[in-house]
N, C-alpha and C positions, 0 to 999 in steps of 0.2 A: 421439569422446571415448573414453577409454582404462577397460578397467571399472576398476579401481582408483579414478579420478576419478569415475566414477560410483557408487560404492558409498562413498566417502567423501561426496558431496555427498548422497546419499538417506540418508544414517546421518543426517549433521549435520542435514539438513532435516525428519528423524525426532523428534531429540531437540529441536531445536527447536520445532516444533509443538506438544509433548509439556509444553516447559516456558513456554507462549504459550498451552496448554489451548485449541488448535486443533482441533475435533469434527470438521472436514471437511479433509480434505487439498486446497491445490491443486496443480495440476499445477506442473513445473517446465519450463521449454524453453531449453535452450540454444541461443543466438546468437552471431555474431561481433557485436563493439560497438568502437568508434574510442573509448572509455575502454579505461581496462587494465583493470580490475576492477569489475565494478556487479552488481547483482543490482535489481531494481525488481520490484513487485508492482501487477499494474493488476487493480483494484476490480471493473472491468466486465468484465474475460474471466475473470476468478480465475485467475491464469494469474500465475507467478513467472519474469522471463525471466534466465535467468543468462551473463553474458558466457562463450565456450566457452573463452576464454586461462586455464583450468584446469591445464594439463598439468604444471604447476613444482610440487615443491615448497614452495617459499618463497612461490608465491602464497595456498597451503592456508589460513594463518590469516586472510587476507582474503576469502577466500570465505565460510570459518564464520564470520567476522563479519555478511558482505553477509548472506547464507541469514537469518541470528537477527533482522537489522532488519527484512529482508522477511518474515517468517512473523510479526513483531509486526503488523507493518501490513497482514496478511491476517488475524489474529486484531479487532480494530480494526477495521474492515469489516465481518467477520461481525456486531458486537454491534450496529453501527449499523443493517445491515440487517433487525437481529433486531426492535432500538429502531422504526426506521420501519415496520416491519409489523405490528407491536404496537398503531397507532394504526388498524387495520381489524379488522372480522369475518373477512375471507377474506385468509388468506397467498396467493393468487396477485394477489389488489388489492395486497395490502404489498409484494410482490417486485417489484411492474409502479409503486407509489410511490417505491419503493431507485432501481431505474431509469432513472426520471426525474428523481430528485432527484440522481442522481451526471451525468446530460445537463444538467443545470442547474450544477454545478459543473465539469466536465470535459467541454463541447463536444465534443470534441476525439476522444471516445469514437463520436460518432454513424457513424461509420463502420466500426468494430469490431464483431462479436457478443457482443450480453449474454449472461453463462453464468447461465441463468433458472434449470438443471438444479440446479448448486453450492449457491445461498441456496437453493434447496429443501429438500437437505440440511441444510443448516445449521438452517435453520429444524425440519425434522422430528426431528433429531437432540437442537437445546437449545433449541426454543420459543420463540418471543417474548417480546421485556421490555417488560412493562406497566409501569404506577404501581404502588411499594408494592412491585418485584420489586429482590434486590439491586445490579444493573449498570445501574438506571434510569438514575441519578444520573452515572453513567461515562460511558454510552453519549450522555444531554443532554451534557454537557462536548465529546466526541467529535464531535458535530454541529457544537456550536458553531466548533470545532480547526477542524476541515473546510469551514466557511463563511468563516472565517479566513484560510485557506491561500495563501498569498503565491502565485498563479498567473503563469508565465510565458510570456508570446505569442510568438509566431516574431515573429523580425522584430522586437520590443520595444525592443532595445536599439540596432540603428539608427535605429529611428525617432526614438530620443531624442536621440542623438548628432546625427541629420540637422537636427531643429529647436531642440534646446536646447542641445549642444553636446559632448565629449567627457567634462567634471569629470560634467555630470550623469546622462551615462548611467552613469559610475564609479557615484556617490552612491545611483542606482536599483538596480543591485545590489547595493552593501552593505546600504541598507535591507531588498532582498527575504531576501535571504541571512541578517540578524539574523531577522528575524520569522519567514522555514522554521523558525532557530534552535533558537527560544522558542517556536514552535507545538508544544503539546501531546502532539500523533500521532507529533511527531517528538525531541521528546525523550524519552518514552517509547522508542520506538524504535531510538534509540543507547542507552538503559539495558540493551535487552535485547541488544544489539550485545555489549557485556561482559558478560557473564555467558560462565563457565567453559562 
């Protein structure tokens, strides 16, 4: 990657964080990806992967977009993880409760490294959210988003086409597709998409 590209995408991942009131940085790693443009934020490495097809130009405002979604939905995480260790005495039980409760929504993770080190941070930096603390109330809603969350299976959509037929596997993903939509995490998350 070209430094230019990289010091445009650490600036924007800068400012973003910054206006996301992100206390811990995560990392970022570029990849090649068979999309043209993605950036994605996975919960359990804290880890921001950004497609490397940077080099243009005219791709620039779609990555400062991608970076701003993804640094919401790493801010978003943090709280949650803050929320779920706030319901123990000891932040290493709550960070090993965060843990298990995102293997409960995201299987898929069991194979990956949890970043124990990150919500440590996070946790030491801005504390836990108890009852009675201002992001209580956000971070409950967030949980809820996140229990919500229209999950995609491999293999999902032929299975549906194989035994119910073409119209319904269409119908299964407009359905999932509305509800990402209108989940919470994620409309949040294109809000902060726009923003200058």
């Amino acid at each position: 990657m070209k430094v230019k590209n990289c010091r445009f995408i650490l600036n924007t991942l800068n400012k973003s964080a910054e206006n996301n009131n992100l206390s811990v940085m995560p990392k970022i790693k570029p990849k090649y990806s068979r999309k043209l443009i993605d950036a994605d934020f996975n919960p359990y490495t804290a880890e921001i992967t950004l497609n490397n097809i940077t080099s243009s130009r005219i791709l620039k405002p779609i990555v400062k977009k991608s970076i701003q979604h993804t640094t919401k939905h790493a801010e978003q995480f943090q709280i949650i993880a803050r929320y779920i260790a706030g319901f123990t005495e000891n932040i290493n039980a709550g960070i090993k409760n965060f843990q298990n409760f995102m293997l409960k929504i995201f299987p898929q993770y069991e194979s990956q490294k949890f970043n124990k080190k990150y919500y440590q941070q996070v946790i030491k930096q801005d504390g836990v959210i108890k009852q009675g603390d201002n992001l209580f109330e956000r971070a409950k809603k967030y949980v809820e988003a996140l229990k919500n969350y229209p999950t995609y299976e491999p293999f999902e959509n032929v299975k549906i086409w194989a035994e119910e037929g073409f119209e319904e596997m269409i119908n299964n993903k407009i359905t999932k597709n509305k509800l990402k939509k209108t989940n919470l995490l994620e409309a949040e998350a294109r809000q902060a998409a726009k923003q200058k």
